[in-house]
C-alpha positions as CSV (number, residue, x, y, z in Angstrom):
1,X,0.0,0.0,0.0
2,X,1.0,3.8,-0.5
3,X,1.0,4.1,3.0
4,X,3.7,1.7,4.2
5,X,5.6,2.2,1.0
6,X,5.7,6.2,2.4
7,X,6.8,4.9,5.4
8,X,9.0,2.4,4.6
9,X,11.0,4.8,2.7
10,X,10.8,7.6,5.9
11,X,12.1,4.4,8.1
12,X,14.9,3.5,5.4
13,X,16.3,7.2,5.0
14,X,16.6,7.4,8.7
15,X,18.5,3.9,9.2
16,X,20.9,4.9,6.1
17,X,21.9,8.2,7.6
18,X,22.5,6.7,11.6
19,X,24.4,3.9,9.6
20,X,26.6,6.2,7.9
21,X,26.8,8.0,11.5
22,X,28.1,4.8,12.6
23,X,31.0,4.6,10.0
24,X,32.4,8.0,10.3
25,X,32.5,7.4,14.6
26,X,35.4,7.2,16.3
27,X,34.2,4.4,18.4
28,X,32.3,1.4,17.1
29,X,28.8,1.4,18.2
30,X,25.8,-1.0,17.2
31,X,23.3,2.1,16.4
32,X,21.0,-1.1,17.2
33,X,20.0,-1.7,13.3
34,X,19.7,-5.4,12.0
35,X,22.1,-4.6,9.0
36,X,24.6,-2.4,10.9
37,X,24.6,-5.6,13.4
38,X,24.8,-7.9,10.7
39,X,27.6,-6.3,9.0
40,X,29.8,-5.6,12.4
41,X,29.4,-9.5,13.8
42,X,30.4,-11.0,10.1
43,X,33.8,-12.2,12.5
44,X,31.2,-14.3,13.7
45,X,29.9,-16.1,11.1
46,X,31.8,-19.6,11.0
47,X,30.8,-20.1,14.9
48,X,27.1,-19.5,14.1
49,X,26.3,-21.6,10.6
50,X,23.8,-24.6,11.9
51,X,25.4,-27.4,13.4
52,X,28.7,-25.7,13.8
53,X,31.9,-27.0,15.7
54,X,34.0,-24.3,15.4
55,X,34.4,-22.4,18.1
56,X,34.0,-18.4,18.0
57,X,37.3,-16.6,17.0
58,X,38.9,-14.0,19.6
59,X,38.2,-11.4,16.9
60,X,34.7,-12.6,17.2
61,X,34.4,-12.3,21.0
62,X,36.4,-8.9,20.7
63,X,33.5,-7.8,18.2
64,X,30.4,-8.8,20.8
65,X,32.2,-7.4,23.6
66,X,32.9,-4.3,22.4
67,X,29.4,-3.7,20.4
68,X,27.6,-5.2,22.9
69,X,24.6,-6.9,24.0
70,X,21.9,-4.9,22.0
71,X,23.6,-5.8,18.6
72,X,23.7,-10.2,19.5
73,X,20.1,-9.2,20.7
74,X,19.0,-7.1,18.2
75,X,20.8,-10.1,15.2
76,X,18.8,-12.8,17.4
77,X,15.7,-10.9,17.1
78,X,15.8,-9.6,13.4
79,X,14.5,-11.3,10.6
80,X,16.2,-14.5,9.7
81,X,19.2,-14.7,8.0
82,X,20.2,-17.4,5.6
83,X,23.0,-19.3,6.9
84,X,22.5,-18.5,10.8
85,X,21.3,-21.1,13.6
86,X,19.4,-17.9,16.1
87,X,20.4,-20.9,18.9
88,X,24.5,-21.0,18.0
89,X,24.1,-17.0,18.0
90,X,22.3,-16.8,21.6
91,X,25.0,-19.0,22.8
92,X,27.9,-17.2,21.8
93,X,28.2,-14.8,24.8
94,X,28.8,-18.0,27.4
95,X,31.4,-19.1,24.6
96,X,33.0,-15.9,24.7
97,X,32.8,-15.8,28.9
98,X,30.7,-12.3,28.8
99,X,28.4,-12.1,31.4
100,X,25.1,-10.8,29.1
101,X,21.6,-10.8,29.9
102,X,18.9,-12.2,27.9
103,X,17.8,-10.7,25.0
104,X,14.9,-9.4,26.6
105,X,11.1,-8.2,25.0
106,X,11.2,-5.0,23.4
107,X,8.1,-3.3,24.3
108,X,4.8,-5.0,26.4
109,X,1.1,-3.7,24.3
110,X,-1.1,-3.1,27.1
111,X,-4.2,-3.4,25.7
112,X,-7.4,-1.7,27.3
113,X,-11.2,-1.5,26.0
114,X,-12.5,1.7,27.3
115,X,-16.0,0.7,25.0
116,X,-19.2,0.2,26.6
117,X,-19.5,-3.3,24.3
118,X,-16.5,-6.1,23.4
119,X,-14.5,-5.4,21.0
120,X,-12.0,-8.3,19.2
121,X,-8.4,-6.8,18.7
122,X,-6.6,-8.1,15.3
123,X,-2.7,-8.2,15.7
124,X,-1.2,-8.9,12.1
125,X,2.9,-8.8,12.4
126,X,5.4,-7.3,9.8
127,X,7.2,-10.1,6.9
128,X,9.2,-12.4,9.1
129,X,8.2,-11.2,12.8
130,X,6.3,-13.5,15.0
131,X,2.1,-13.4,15.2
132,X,1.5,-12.3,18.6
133,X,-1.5,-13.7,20.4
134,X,-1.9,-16.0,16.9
135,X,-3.3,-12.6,15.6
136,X,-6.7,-12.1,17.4
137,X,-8.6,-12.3,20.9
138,X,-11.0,-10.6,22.8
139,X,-11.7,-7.6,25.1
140,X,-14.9,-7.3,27.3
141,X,-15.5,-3.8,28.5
142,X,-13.0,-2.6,31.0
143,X,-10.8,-5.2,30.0
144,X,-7.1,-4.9,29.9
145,X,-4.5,-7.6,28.6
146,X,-0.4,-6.9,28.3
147,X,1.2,-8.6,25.1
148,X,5.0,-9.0,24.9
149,X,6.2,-7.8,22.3
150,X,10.1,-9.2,20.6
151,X,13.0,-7.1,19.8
152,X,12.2,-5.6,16.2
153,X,8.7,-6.0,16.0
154,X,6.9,-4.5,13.8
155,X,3.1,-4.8,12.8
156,X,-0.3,-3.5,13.4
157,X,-3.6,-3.8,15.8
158,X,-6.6,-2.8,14.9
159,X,-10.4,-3.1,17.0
160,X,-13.1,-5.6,15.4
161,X,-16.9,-4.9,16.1
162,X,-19.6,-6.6,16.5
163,X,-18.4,-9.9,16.2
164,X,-20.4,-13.7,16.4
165,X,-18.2,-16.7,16.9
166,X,-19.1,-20.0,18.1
167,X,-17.6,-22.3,20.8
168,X,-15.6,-23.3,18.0
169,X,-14.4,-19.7,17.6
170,X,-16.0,-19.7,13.6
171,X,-17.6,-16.3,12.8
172,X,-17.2,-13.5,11.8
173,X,-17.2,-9.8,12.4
174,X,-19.1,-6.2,11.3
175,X,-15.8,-3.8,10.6
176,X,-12.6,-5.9,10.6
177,X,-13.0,-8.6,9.8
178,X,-10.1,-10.9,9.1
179,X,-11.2,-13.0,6.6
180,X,-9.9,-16.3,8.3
181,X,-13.6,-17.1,9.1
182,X,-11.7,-17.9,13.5
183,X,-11.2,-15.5,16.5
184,X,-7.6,-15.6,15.7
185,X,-7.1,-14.0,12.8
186,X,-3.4,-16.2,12.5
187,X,-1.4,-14.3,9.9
188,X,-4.3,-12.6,7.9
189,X,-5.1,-8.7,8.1
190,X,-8.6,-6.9,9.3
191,X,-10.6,-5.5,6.2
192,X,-11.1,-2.1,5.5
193,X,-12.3,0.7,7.2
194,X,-11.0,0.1,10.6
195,X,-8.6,2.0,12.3
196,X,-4.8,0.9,12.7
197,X,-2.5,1.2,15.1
198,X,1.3,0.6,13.7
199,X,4.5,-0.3,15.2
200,X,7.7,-0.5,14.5
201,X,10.4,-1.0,17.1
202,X,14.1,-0.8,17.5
203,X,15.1,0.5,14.0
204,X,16.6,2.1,16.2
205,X,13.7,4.0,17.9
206,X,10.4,2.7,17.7
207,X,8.0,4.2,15.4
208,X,4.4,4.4,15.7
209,X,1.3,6.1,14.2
210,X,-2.7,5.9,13.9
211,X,-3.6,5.3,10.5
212,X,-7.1,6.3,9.2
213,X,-5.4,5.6,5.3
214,X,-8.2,2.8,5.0
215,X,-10.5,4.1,6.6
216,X,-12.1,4.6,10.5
217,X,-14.2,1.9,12.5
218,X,-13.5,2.6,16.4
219,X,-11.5,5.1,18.3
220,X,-8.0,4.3,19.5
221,X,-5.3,5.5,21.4
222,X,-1.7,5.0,21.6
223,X,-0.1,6.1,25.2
224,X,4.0,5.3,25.4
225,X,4.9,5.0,29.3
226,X,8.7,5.1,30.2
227,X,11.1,5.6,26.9
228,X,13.2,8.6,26.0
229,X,13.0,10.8,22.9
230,X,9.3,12.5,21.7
231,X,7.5,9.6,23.3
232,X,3.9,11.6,22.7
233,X,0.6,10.1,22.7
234,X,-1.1,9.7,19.7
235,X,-5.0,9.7,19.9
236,X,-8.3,9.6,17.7
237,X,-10.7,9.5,20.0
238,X,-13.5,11.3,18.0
239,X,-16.3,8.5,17.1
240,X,-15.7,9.3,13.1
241,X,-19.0,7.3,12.2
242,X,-21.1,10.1,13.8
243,X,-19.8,12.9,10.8
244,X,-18.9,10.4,8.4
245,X,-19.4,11.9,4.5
246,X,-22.9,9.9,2.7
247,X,-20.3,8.4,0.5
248,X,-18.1,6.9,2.6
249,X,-20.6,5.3,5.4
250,X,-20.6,1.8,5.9
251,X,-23.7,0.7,7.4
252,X,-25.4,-2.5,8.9
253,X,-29.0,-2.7,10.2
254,X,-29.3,1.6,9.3
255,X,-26.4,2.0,11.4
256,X,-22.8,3.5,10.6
257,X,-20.6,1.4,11.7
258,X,-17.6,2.7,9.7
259,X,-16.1,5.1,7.8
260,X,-14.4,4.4,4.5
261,X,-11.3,6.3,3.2
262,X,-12.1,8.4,-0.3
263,X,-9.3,5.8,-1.9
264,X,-11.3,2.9,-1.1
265,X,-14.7,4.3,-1.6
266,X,-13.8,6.1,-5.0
267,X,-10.8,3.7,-6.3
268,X,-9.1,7.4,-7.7
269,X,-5.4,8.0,-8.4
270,X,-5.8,11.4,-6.7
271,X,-6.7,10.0,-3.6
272,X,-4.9,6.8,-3.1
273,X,-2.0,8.5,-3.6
274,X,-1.3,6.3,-6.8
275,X,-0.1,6.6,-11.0
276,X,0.7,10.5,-11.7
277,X,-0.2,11.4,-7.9
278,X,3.0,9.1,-6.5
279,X,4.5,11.6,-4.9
280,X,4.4,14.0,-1.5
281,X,4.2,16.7,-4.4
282,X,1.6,15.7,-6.3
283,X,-0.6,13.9,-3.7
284,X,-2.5,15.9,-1.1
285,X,-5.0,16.2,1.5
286,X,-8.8,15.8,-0.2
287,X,-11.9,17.3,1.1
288,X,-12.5,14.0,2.6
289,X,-9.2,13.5,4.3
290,X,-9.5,16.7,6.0
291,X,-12.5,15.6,7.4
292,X,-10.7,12.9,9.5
293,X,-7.4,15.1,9.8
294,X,-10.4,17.6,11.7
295,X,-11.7,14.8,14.3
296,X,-8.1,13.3,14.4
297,X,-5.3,15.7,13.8
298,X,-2.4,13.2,15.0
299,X,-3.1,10.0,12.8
300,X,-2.5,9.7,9.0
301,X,-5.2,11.0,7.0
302,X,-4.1,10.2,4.0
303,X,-0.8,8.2,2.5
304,X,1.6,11.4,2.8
305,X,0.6,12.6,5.8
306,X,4.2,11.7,7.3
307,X,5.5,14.6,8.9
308,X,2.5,15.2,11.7
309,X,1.9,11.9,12.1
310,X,4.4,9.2,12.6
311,X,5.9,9.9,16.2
312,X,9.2,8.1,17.5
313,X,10.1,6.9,21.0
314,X,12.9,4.4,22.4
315,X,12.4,1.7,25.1
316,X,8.8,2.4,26.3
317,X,5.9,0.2,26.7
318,X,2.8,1.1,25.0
319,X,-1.2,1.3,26.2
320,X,-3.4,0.8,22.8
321,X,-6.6,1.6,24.1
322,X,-10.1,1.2,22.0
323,X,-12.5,4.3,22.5
């Protein structure tokens, strides 16, 4: 999608420069990418192919303990690497006699419904990163739950309504809906409109953001607790469905129940951001963009909408709560 592609690139631009930061350094320092970790443990390499006997080299050892733990941990945690047994890699710091922690969780996702009925939270992870909660479960009113979330997560939660599932857990849902026809939506991602909330950690910082590119279906709230850096909340909190535009309204049973984006309503170049409008330059805010930008002036409104509302923090947890 436009909107990750936008991101992406943001994300990428960011990573080259602290890399390049890196390099010109006096001192060597993990700047806690995967690639600058990959790159700086290659002495590392024969001691961590599967089923290896050798033994790590002192130039190896020499290159954990001066980089560090957050570089092994952020390697471990990254996405796989051909060639590299995770296992041989966790163990190298006992072979090496350094007295490291655990790679530890990255971030806990504390959870909260703040709605007056249940609502069925969708977790879909990044390419490569692991499904947390098998991607689905539920949340009565007033309910909390605290997720643990891996080094170099990255992915997206979103609020389901209205949902039916048997004692089987088959069903389905109003707004949504994953499409694997379970209560665990297990690798599959919620249809359109519904409102998203999207991590990535510890590239370096964590990066997060309310997207309302798709479209709206229930308030949510992002709250970072502990951390360093900008760390601000993020909020939508309006109810969009009450204003919602005739031509964007989902409804069931003469209800709105969500709020579609122009893109997906219309399918037009100018507003999904796509063909001659790929570009921060030639893509911009519609009359129906503004409309959520009004109710919800910190989450994406529309695919370039990058520079009020992607927010960066390092080493906090986060509170996602629904309405």
């Amino acid at each position: 999608m436009t909107l990750f592609r936008s991101k992406a690139l943001t994300v990428l631009v960011i990573m080259v420069v602290m890399v390049g930061l890196v390099e010109q350094g006096k001192s060597q320092t993990c700047a806690s990418t995967f690639f600058s970790s990959l790159i700086q443990l290659i002495p590392c390499r024969a001691a961590v192919v599967p089923f290896s006997p050798i033994p790590p080299s002192p130039a190896c050892c020499n290159a954990i303990r001066t980089l560090g733990q957050p570089c092994l941990c952020v390697l471990v945690n990254g996405p796989p690497v051909t060639g590299v047994d995770r296992n041989m890699a966790m163990q190298l710091p006992d072979k090496c006699a350094l007295n490291f922690e655990s790679c530890a969780d990255a971030a806990v996702f504390m959870l909260e419904n703040r709605c007056t009925t249940t609502i069925w939270p969708g977790i879909l992870a990044g390419a490569g990163k692991p499904q947390l909660m098998n991607g689905g479960l539920v949340l009565n009113p007033g309910q909390t739950i605290n997720i643990n979330a891996p080094t170099g997560w990255s992915g997206r939660v979103w609020g389901r309504t209205e949902c039916s599932f048997d004692q089987s857990g088959r069903g389905n849902c109003a707004t949504g809906d994953c499409g694997s026809g379970m209560e665990q939506c297990a690798g599959t991602g919620g249809a359109p409109p519904a409102t998203l909330a999207e991590f990535t950690l510890d590239s370096p910082l964590d990066f997060y953001d309310i997207s309302l590119v798709d479209g709206f279906n229930v308030p949510v709230s992002i709250v970072p607790s502990g951390g360093s850096g900008d760390c601000r909340p993020v909020r939508c909190p309006e109810d969009l469905n009450r204003r919602c535009p005739s031509g964007l309204q989902v409804t069931r049973n003469r209800r709105v129940v969500a709020c579609k984006s122009a893109c997906l309503a219309f399918n037009q170049p100018e507003y999904c951001c796509t063909g001659a409008y790929n570009s921060p330059k030639t893509c911009k805010p519609s009359v129906y963009s503004r409309v959520f930008k009004d109710s919800c002036p910190a989450a994406y409104s529309y695919a370039y909408d990058d520079s009020t509302s992607i927010v960066t923090c390092q080493g906090a947890d986060y509170s996602i709560s629904f309405c």
